[in-house]
C-alpha positions in Angstrom: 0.0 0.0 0.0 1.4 3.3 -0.6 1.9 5.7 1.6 0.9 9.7 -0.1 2.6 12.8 0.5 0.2 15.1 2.0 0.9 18.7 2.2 -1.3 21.3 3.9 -0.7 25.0 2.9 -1.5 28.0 5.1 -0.5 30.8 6.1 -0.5 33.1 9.5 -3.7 34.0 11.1 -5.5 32.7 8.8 -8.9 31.1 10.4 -9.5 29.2 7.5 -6.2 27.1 8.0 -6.8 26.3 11.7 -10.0 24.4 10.0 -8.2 22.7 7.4 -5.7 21.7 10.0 -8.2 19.9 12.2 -9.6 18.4 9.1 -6.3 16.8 7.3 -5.9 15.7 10.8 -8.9 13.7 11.2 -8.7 12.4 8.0 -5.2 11.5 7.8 -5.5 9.6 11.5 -8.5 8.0 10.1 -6.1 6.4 7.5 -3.4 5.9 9.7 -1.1 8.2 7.5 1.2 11.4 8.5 1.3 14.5 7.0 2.8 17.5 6.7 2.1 21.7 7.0 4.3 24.3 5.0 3.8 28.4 5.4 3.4 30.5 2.4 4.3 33.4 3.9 7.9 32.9 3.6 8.4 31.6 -0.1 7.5 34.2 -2.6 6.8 31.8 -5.2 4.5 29.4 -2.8 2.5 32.8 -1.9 1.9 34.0 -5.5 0.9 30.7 -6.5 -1.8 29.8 -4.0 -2.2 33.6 -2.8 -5.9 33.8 -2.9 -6.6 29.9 -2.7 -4.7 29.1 1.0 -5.2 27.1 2.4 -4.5 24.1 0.2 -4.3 20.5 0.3 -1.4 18.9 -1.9 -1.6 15.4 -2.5 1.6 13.7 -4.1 2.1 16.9 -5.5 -1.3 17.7 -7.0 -3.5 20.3 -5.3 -6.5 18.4 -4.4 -8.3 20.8 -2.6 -8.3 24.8 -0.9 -10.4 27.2 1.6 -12.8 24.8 3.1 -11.5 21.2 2.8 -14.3 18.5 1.9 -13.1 15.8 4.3 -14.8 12.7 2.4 -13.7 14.2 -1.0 -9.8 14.0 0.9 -10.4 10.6 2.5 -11.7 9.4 -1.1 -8.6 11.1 -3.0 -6.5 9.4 -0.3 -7.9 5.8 -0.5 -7.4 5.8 -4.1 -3.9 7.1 -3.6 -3.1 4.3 -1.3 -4.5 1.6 -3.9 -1.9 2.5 -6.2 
């Protein structure tokens, strides 16, 4: 089973992220996998890219999701992920 690389976005007092982090969380634990968070605020390029979108949810280097993350959509992108 493989294990994804999941990479949350955000960015500082951002309310929004503080939800997505409670949500990758849950999900992730659900599915016995780790991930990881990364700060825009300090990489130019990351902060242009996503600057309106944060936060995100980067899943083996696809963004899979942004603002208000859809939990089962995550899990489902996740599960499939893991199948490969």
């Amino acid at each position: 089973m493989a294990k994804p690389d999941v990479l949350l976005l955000t960015k500082a007092n951002c309310h929004l992220c503080s939800a997505a982090r409670d949500a990758v969380g849950r999900v992730t634990a659900g599915l016995g996998l780790e991930w990881r968070e990364q700060l825009v605020d300090n990489d130019p390029e990351l902060r242009e890219r996503y600057a309106e979108e944060i936060p995100v949810v980067v899943v083996d280097g696809i963004q899979r999701d942004f603002w208000k993350i859809d939990e089962a959509r995550l899990t489902r992108v996740l599960q499939q992920a893991m199948a490969k």
